[in-house]
DRENFILO-50509 format. One record per residue: residue number from 1; residue in one letter; chain; x, y, z of N, C-alpha, C, O in turn. Coordinates in nm, 4 decimals. Layout:
<nodes>
NODE_NUM_a_A_X_Y_Z_X_Y_Z_X_Y_Z_X_Y_Z
...
</nodes>
This chain:
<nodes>
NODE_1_x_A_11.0819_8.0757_-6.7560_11.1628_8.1761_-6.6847_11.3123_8.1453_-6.6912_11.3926_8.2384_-6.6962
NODE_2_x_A_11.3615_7.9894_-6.6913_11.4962_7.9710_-6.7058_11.5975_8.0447_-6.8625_11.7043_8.1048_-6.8750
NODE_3_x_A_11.4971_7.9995_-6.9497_11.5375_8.0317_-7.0904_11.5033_8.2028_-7.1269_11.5214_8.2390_-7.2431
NODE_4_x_A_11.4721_8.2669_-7.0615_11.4563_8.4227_-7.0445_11.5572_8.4603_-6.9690_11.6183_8.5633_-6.9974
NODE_5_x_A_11.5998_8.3659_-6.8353_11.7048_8.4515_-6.7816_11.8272_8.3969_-6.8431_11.9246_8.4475_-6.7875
NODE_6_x_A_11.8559_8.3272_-6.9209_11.9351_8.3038_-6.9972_11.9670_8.3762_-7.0899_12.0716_8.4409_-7.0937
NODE_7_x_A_11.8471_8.3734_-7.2096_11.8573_8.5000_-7.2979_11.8971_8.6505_-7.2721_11.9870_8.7067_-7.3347
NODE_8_x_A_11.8150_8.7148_-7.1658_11.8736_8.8327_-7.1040_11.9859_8.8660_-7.0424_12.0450_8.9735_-7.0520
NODE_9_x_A_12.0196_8.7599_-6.9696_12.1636_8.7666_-6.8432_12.2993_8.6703_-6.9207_12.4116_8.6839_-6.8721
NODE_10_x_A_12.2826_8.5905_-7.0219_12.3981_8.4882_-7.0098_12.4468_8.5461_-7.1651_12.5471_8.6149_-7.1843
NODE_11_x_A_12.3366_8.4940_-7.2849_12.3424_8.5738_-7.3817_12.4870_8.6594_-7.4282_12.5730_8.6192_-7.5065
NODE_12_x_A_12.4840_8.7673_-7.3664_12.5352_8.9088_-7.4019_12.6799_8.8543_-7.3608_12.7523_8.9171_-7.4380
NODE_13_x_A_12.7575_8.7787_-7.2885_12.8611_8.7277_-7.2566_12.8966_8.6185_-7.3454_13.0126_8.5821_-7.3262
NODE_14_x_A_12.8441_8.5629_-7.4236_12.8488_8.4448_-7.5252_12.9168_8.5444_-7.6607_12.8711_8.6568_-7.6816
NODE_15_x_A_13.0098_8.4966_-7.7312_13.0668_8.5442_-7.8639_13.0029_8.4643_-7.9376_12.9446_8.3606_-7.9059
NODE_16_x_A_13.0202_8.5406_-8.0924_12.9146_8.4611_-8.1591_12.8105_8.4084_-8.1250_12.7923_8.3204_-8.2091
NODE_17_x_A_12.7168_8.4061_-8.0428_12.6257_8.3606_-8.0306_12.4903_8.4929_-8.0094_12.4987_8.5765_-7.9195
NODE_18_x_A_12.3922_8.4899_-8.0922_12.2850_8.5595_-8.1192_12.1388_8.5021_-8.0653_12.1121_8.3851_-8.0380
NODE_19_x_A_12.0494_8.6216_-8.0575_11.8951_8.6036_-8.0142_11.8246_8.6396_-8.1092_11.8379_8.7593_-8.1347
NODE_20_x_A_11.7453_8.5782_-8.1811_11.6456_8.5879_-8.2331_11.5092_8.5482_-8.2361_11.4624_8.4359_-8.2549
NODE_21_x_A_11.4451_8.6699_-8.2123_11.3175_8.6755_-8.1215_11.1884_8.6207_-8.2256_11.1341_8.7028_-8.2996
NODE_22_x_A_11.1634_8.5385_-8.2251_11.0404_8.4471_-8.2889_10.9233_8.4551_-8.2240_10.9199_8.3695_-8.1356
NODE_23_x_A_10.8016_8.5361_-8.2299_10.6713_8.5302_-8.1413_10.6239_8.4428_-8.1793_10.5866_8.4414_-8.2966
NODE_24_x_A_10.6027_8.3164_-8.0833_10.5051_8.2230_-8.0402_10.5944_8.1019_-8.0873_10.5406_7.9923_-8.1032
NODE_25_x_A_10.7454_8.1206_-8.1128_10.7559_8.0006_-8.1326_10.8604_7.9626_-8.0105_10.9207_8.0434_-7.9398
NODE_26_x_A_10.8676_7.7745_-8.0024_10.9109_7.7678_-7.8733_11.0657_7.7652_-7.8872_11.1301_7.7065_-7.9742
NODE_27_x_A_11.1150_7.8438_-7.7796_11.2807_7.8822_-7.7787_11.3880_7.7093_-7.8247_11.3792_7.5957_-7.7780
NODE_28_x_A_11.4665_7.7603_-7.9177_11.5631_7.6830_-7.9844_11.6856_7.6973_-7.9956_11.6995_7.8071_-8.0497
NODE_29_x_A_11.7937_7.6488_-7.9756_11.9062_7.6553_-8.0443_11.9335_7.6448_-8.1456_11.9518_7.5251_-8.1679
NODE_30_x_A_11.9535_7.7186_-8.2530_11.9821_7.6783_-8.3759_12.1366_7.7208_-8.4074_12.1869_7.8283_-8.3748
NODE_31_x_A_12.2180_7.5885_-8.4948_12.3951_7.5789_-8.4991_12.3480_7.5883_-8.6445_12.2642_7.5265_-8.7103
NODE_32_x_A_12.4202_7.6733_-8.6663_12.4525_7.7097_-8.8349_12.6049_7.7068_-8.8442_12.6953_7.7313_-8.7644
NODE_33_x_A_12.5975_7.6544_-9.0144_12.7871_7.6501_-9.0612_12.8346_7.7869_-9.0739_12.7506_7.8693_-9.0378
NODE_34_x_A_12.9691_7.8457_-9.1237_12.9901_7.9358_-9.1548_12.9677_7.9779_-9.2531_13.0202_8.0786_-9.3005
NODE_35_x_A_12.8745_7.9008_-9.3107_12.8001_7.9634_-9.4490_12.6536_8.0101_-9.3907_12.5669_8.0451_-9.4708
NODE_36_x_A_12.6366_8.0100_-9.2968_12.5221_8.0335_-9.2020_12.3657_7.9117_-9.3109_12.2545_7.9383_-9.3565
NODE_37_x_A_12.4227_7.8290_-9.3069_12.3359_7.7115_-9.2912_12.3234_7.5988_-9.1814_12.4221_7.5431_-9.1333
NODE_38_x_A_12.2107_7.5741_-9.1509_12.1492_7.5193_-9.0399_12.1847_7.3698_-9.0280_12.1200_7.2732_-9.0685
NODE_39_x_A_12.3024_7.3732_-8.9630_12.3291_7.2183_-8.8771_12.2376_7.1491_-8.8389_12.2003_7.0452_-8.8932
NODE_40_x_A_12.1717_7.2214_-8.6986_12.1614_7.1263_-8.5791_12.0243_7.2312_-8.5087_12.0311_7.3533_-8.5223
NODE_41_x_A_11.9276_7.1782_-8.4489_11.8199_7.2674_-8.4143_11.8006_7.2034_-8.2463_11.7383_7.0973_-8.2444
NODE_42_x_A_11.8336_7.2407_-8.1472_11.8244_7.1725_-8.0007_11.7357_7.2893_-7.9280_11.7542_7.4100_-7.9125
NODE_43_x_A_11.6279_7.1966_-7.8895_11.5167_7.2771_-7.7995_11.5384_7.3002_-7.6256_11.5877_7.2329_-7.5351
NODE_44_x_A_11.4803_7.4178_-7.6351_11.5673_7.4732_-7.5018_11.4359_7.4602_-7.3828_11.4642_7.4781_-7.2643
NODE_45_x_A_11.3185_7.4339_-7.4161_11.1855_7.4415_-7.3589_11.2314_7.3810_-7.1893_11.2099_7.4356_-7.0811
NODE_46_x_A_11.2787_7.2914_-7.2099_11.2637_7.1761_-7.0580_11.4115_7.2122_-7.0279_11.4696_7.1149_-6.9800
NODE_47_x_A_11.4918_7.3233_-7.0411_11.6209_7.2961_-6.9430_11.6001_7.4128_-6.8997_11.5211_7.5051_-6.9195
NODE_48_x_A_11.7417_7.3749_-6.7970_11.6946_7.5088_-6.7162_11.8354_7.5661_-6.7438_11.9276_7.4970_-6.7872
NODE_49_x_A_11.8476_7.7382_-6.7064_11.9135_7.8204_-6.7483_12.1075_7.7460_-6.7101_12.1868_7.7782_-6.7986
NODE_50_x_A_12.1709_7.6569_-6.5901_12.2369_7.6150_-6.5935_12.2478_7.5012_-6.6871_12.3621_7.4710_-6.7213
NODE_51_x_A_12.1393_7.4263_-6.7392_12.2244_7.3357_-6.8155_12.2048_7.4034_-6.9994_12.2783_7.3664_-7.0910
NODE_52_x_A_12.1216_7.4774_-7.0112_12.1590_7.5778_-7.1323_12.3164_7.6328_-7.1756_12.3889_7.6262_-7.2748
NODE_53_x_A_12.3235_7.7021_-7.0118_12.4868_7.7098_-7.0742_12.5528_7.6273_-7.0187_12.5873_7.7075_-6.9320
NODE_54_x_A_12.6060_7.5317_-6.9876_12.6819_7.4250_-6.9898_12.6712_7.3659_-7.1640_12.7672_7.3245_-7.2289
NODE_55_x_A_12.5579_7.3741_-7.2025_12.5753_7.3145_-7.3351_12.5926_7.4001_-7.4447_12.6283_7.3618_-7.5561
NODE_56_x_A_12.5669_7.5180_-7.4130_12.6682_7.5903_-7.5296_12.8192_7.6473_-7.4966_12.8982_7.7121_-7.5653
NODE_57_x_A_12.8262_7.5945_-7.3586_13.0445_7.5965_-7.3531_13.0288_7.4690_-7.4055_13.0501_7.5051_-7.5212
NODE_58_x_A_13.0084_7.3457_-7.4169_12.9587_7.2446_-7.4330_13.0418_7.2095_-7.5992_13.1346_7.1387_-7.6382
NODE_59_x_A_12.9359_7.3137_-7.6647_12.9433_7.3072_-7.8113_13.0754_7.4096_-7.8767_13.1040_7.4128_-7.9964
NODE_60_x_A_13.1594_7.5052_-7.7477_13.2567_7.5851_-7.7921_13.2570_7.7090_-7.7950_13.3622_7.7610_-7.8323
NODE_61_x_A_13.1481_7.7939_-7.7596_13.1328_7.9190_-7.7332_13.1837_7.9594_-7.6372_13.1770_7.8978_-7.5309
NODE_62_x_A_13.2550_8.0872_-7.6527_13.3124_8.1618_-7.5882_13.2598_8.2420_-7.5073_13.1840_8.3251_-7.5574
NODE_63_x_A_13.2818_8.2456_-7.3503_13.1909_8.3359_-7.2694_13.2878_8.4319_-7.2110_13.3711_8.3604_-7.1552
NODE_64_x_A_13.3150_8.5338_-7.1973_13.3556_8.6546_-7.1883_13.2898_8.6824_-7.0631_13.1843_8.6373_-7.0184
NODE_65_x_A_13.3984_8.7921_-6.9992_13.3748_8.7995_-6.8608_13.2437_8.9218_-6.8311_13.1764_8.9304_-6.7285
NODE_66_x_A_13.2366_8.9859_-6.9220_13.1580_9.1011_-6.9348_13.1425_9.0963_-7.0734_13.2161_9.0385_-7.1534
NODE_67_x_A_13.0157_9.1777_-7.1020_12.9965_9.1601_-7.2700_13.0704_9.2492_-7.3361_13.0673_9.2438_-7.4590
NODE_68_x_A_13.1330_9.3262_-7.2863_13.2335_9.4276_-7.3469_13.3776_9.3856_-7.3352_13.4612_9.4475_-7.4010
NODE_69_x_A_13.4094_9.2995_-7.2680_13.5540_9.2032_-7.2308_13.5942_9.1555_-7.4231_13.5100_9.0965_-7.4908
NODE_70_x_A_13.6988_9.1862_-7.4657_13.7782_9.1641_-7.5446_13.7442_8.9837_-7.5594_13.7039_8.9236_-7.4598
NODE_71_x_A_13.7650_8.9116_-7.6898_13.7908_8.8407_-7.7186_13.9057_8.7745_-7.7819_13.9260_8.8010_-7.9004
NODE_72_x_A_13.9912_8.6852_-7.7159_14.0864_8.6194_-7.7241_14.0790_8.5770_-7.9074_13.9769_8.5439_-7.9676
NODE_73_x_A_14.2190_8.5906_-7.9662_14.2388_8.6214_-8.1110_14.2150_8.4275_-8.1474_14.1721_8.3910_-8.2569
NODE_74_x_A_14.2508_8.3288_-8.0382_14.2275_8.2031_-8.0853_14.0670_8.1504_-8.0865_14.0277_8.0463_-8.1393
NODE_75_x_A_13.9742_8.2621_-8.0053_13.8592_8.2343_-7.9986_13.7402_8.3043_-8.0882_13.6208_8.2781_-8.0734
NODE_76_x_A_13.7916_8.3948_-8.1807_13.7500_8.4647_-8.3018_13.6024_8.4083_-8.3558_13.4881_8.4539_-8.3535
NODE_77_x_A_13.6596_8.2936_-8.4023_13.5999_8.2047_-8.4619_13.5233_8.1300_-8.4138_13.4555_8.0738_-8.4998
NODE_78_x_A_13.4907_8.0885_-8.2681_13.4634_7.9601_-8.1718_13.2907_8.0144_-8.1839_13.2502_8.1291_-8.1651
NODE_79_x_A_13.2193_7.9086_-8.2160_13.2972_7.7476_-8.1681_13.3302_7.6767_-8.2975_13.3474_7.5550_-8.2899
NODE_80_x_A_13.3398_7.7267_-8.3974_13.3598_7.6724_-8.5441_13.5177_7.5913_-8.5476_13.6190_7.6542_-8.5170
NODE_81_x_A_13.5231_7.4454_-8.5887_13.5982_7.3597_-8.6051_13.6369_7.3474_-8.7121_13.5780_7.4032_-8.8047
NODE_82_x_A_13.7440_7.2732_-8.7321_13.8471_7.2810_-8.8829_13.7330_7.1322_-8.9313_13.7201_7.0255_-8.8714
NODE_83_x_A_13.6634_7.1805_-9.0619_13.6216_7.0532_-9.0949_13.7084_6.9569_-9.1560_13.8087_6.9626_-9.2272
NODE_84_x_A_13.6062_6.8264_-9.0828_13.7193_6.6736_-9.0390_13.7451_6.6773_-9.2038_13.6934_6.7580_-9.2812
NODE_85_x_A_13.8370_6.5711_-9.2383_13.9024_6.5506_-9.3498_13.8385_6.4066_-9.3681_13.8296_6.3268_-9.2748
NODE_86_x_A_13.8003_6.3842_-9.4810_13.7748_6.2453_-9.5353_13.8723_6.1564_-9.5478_13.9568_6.1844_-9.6329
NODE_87_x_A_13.8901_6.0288_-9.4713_14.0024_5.9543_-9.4632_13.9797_5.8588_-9.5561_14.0759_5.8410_-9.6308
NODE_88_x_A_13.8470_5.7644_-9.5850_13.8473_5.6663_-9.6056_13.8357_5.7069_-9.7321_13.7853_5.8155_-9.7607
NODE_89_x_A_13.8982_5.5921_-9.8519_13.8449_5.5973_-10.0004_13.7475_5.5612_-10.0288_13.6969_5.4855_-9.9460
NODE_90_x_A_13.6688_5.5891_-10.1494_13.5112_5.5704_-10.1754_13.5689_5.4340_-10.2154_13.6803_5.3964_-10.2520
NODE_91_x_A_13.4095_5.3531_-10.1873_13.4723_5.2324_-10.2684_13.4062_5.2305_-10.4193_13.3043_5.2950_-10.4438
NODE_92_x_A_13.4612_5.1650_-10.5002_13.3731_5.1325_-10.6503_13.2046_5.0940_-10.6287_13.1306_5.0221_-10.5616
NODE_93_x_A_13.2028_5.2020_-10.7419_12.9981_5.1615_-10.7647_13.0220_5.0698_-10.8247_13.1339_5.0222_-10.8440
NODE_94_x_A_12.8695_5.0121_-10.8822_12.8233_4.9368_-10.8876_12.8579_4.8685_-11.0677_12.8504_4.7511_-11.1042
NODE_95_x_A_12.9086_5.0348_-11.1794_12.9531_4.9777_-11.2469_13.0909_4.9646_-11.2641_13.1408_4.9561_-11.3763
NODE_96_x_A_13.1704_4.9618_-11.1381_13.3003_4.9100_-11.0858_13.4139_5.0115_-11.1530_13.5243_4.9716_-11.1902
NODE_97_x_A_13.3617_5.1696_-11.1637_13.4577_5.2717_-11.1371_13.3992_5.3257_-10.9971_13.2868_5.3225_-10.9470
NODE_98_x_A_13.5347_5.3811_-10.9520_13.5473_5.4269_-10.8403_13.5075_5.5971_-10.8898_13.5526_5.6505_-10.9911
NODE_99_x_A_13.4009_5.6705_-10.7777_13.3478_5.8088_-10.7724_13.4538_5.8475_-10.7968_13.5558_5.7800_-10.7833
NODE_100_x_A_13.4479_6.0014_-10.8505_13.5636_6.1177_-10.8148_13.5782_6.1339_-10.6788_13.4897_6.1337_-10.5933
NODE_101_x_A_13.7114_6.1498_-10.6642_13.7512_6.2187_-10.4914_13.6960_6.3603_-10.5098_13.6860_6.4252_-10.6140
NODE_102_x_A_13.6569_6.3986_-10.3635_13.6458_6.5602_-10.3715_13.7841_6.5631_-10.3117_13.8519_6.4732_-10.2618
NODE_103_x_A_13.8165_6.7456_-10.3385_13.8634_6.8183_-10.2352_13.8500_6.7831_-10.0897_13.7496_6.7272_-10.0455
NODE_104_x_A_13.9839_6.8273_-9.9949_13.9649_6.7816_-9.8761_13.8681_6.9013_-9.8065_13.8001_6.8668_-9.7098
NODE_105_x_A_13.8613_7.0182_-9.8454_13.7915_7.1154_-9.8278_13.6494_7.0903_-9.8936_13.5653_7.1801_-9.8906
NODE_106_x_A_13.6312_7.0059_-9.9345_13.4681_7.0323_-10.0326_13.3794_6.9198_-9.9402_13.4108_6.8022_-9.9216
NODE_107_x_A_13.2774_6.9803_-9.8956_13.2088_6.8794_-9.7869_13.0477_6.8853_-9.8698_12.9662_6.9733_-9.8418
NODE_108_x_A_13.0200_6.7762_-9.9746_12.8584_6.8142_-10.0403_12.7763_6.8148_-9.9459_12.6699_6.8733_-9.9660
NODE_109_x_A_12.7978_6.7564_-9.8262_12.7340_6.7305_-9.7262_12.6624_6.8127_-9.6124_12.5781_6.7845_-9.5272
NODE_110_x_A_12.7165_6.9010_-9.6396_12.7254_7.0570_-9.5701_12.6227_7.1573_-9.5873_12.6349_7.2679_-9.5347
</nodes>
């Protein structure tokens, strides 16, 4: 009942953030990149509707005062972050050249 009144009542005030209705499977969070590939999968079964959303302001979503309330032009995007930049240099393999650098934008990892 917590994760229903969540979905129905909290939901619709969240930007960017969507419901997708899965029969029989048990309710999830799923964080996708902006390539809409799947980060992060957090199960919602055992919380209750306050700490649901605490953890998706949590993660950067934007909650709007009404679901029709305008969204702020810095929150467009939210909760999506500038991906981090690789600081450290690779070190030399093993036959003692050093990898190619990527791009600071190119994350294979992603």
């Amino acid at each position: 009942p917590q994760v229903k009144a969540f979905v129905t009542q909290d939901i619709p005030l969240y930007h960017n953030l969507e419901m997708k209705h899965l029969p029989g499977a048990d309710p999830e969070l799923v964080l996708l990149s902006l390539r809409y590939e799947e980060l992060e999968r957090i199960p919602l079964s055992d919380m209750t509707r306050e700490e649901i959303n605490q953890l998706v302001q949590e993660l950067g979503f934007y909650r709007k005062e009404t679901p029709d309330a305008p969204v702020p032009e810095e929150f467009q995007f939210a909760p999506a972050k500038p991906l981090p930049i690789l600081l450290s240099p690779k070190a030399p393999t093993a036959d003692g050249k050093t990898p190619p650098k990527h791009d600071e934008e190119e994350h294979p990892d992603l």
